[in-house]
N, C-alpha and C positions, 0 to 999 in steps of 0.2 A: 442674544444669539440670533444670528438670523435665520429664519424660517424657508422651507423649500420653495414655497412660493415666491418671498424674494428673492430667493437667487438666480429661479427663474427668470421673472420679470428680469433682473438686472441683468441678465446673462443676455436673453433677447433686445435689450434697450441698444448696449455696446454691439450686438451682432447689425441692428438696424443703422446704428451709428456708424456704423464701421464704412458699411455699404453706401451710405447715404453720401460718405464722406470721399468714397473712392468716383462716384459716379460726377459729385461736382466739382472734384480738384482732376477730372478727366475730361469733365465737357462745359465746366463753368469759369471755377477760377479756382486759385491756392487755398483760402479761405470759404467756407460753407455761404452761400450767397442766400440773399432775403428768401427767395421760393426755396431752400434745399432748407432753411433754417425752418422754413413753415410745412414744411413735409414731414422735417424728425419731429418737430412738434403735436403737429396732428398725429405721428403714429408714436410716438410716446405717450400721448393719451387715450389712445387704440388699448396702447397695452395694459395702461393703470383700469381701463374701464372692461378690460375682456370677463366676460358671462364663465370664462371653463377655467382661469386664472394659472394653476402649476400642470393644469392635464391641456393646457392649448396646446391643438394643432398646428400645423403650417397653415399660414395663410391658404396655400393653395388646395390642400385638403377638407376646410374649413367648413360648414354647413352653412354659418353665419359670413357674410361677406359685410365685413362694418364699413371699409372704405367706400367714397360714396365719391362719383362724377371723376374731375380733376384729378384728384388724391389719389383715387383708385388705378389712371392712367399711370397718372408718375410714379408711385409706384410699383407699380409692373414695370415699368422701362426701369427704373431703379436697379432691379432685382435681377432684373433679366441681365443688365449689363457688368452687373458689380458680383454677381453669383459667381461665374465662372474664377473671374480674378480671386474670390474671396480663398481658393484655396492657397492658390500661388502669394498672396499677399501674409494671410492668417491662417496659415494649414491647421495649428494644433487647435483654434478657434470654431473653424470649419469643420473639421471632423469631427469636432466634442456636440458641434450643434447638429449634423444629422447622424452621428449614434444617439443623441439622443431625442431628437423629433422623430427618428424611424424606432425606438425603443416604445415613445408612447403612443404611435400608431399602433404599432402591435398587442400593445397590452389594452388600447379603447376596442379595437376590432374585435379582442377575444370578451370584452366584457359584452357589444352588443350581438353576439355571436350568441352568448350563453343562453 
């Protein structure tokens, strides 16, 4: 059986995939090109190594910023470009991942709150 944990990770994996995937068949080519293939790689192991594991944050809320240099630029520009589309492309995707990234914001705030 798979555990909450997994199915986060996996959930987040296909959300970064997704993204990664719309930004280079937009500005690269049809196929994930060498830098977009070393981008999901390095943030696929972002996410196997994250410190908070089924309670991570959004990147952008994050305390911890692990991406570093290069990585961190692209993706931002990533994110920035593939976010808006992600609804139009994967609505039921999109909105499953911020009710549930604004769900565990709410419930870490009321923990450090307490």
């Amino acid at each position: 059986m798979i555990n909450l944990e997994e199915k986060r990770l996996r959930r987040e994996k296909l959300t970064i995939e997704k993204m990664i995937g719309i930004y280079c068949r937009r500005n690269h080519q049809r196929e994930l090109c060498i830098e977009c293939k070393a981008l999901l790689e390095y943030a696929i192991n972002k996410l196997r190594v994250c410190p908070f594991k089924e309670r991570k944050p959004v990147c952008a809320s994050c305390r911890i910023h692990c991406y570093v240099g290069e990585m961190k630029d692209n993706i931002k520009g990533v994110m920035r470009y593939s976010g808006p589309k992600m609804l139009l492309l994967y609505p039921i995707d999109t909105l499953a991942h911020i009710l549930h990234t604004g769900l565990l914001w709410i419930f870490s705030s009321k923990k450090t709150n307490d």
